[in-house]
C-alpha positions as CSV (number, residue, x, y, z in Angstrom):
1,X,-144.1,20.7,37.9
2,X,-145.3,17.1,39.0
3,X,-145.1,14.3,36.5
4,X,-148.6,13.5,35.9
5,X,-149.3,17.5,35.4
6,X,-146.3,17.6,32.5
7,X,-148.0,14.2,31.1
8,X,-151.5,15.9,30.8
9,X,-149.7,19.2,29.5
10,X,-148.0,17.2,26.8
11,X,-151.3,15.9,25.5
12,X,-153.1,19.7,25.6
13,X,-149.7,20.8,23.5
14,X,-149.9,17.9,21.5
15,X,-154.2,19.5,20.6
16,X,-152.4,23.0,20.0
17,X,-150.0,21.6,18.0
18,X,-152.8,19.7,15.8
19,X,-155.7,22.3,15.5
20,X,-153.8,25.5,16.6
21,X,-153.8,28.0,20.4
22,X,-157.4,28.7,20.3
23,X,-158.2,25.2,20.8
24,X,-156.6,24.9,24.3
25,X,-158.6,27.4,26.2
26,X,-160.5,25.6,29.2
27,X,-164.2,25.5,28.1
28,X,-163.0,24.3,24.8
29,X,-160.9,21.6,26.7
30,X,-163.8,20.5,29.2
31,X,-166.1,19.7,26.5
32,X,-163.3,17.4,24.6
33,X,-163.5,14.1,24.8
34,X,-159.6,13.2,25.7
35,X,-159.2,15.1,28.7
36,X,-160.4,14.7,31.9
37,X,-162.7,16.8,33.6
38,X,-161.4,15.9,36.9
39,X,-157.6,16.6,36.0
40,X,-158.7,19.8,34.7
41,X,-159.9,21.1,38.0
42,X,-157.0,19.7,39.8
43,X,-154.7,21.6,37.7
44,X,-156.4,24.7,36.6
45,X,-158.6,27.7,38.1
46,X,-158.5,29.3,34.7
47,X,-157.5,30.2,31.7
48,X,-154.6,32.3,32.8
49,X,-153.0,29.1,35.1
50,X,-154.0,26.8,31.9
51,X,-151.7,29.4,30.2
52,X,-148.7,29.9,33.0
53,X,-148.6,25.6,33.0
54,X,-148.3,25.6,29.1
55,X,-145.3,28.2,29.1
56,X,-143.7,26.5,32.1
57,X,-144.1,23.0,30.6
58,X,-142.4,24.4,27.3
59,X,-139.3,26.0,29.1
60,X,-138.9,22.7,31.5
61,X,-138.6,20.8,28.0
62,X,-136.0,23.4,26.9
63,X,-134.1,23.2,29.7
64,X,-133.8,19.9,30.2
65,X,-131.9,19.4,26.8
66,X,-128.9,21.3,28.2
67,X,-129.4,19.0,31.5
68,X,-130.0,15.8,30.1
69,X,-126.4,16.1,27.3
70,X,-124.3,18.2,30.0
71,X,-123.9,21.2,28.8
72,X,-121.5,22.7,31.4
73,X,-119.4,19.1,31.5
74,X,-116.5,17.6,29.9
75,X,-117.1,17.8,26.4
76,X,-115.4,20.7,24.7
77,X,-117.2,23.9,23.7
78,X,-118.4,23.3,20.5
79,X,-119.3,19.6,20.7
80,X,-121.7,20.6,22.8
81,X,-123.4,23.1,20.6
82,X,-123.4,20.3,18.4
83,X,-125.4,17.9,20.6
84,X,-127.9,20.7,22.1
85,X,-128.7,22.2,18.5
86,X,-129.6,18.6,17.5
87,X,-131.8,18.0,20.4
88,X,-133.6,21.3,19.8
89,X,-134.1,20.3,16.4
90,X,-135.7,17.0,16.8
91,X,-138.3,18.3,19.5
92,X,-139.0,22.0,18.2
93,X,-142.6,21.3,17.9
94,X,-142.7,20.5,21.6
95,X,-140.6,23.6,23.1
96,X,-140.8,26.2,20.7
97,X,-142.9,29.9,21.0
98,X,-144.1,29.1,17.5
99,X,-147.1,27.4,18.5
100,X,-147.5,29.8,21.4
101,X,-146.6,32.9,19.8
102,X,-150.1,34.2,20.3
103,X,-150.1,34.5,23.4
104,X,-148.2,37.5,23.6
105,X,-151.0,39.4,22.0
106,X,-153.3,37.3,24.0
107,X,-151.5,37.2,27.4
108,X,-148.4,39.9,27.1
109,X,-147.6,39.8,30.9
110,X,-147.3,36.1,31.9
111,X,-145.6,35.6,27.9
112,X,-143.2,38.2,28.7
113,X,-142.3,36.9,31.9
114,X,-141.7,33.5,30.5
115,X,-139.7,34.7,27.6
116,X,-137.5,36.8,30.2
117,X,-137.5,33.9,32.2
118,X,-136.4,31.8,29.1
119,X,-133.9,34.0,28.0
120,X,-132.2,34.9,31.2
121,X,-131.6,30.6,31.1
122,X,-130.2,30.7,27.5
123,X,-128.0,33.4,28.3
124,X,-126.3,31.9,30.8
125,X,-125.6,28.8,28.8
126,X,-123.9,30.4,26.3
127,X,-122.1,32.7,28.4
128,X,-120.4,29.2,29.9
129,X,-119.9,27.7,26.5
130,X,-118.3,30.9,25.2
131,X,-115.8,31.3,28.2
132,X,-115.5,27.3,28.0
133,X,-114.7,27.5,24.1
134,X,-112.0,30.8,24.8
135,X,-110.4,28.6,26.9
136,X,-110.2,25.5,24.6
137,X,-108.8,28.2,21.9
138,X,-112.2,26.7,19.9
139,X,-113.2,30.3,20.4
140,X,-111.3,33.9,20.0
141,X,-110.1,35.6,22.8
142,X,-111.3,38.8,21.7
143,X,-114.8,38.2,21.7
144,X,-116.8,40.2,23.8
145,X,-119.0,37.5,25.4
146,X,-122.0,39.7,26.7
147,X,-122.2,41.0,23.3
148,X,-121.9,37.5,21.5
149,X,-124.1,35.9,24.5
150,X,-127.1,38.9,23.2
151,X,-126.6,38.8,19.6
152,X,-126.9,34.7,20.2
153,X,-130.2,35.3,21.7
154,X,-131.5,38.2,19.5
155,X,-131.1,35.7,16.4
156,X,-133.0,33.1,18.1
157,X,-135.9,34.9,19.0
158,X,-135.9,36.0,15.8
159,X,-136.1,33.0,14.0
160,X,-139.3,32.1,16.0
161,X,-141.2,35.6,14.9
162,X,-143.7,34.2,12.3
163,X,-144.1,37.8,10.5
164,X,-140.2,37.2,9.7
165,X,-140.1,33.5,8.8
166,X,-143.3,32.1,8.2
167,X,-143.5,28.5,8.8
168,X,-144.9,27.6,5.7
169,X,-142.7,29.2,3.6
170,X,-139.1,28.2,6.0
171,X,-138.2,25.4,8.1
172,X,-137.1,25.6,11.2
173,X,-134.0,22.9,10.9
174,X,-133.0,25.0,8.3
175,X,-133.3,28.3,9.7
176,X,-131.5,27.0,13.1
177,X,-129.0,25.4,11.3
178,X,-127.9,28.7,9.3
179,X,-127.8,30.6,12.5
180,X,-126.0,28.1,14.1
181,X,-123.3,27.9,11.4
182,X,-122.8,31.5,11.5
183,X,-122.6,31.8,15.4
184,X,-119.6,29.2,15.3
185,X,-118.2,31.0,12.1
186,X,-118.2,34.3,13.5
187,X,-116.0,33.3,17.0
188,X,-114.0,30.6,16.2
189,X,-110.0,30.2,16.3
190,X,-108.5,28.3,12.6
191,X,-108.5,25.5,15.3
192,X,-112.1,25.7,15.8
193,X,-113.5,26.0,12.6
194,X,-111.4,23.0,11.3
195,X,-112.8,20.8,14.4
196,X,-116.0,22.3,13.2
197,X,-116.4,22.0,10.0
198,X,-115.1,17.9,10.4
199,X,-117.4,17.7,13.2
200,X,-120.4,19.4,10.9
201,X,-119.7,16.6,8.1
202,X,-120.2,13.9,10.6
203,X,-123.6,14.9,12.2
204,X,-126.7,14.7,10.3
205,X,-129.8,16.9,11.5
């Protein structure tokens, strides 16, 4: 996606952020004031590319966290958990489903391909940081990593299913942050858990 298109997509999530989905559909966006009539008909035929853009902006911003701190580089296994889980803290609001949860109701085929899309990404990732981690004895060697890689990713989708944690009544650090600490808990060696749980006092989220 070009830079100028992200740019304008980061104001329209910034609106649905602010005042909710239903304020992002195109009429409703040609008659606001902020955005440009002309950039809306360079970038959008309707409401369904208007949609496609916002999903594909939100994974781009997801995936460029495990880009930007290296995920698959030097650092070991769960150092970089540590980093990435940080990042994904600090900008939530501007990659998570939970603003744009409705559109599964709304739009079930292009949010379902988007969600495959993202999960077939995080799966991968953590498939690298799980071998990665086995191999740094961070991680048991008995772990079946498929299994681990899909329980990782059940858990997360979980967490962003408003009829199980509603926003107003959990936060989202918090949530993550549980999840996180049980994920490392339930796979790592006595080695890992100690550079864990030192690492863990050092870091604030």
């Amino acid at each position: 996606m070009l830079k100028e298109q992200n740019l304008f997509i980061d104001s329209i999530r910034t609106l649905a952020n602010n005042e909710g989905i239903d304020a992002i559909t195109l009429e409703k966006l040609y008659a606001h004031n902020d955005f440009s009539n002309e950039l809306l008909d360079n970038y959008f035929d309707s409401d369904e590319t208007l949609v496609k853009c916002i999903l594909e902006n939100e994974r781009e911003k997801f995936e460029i966290i495990f880009i930007d701190h290296n995920f698959d580089g030097y650092f070991d296994a769960i150092d970089i958990l540590f980093t990435v889980s940080k990042e994904m803290v600090g900008k939530f609001s501007n990659l998570s489903p939970s603003v744009t949860y409705k559109y599964k109701t709304l739009y079930p085929v292009i949010y379902d391909d988007h969600m495959k899309k993202r999960i077939d990404f995080i799966y991968g990732k953590i498939q690298v940081n799980l071998h990665k981690g086995i191999q740094e004895e961070l991680y048991r060697d008995d772990v079946s990593i498929e299994l681990v890689a899909r329980r990782y990713i059940s858990r997360l989708l979980d967490l962003h299913e408003p009829d199980n944690f509603p926003p107003e009544e959990f936060s989202f650090d918090t949530l993550f942050m549980q999840m996180f600490d049980n994920f490392v808990k339930s796979i790592a060696t006595k080695k890992g858990l100690k550079h864990y749980n030192k690492k863990r006092k050092s870091i604030k989220f």
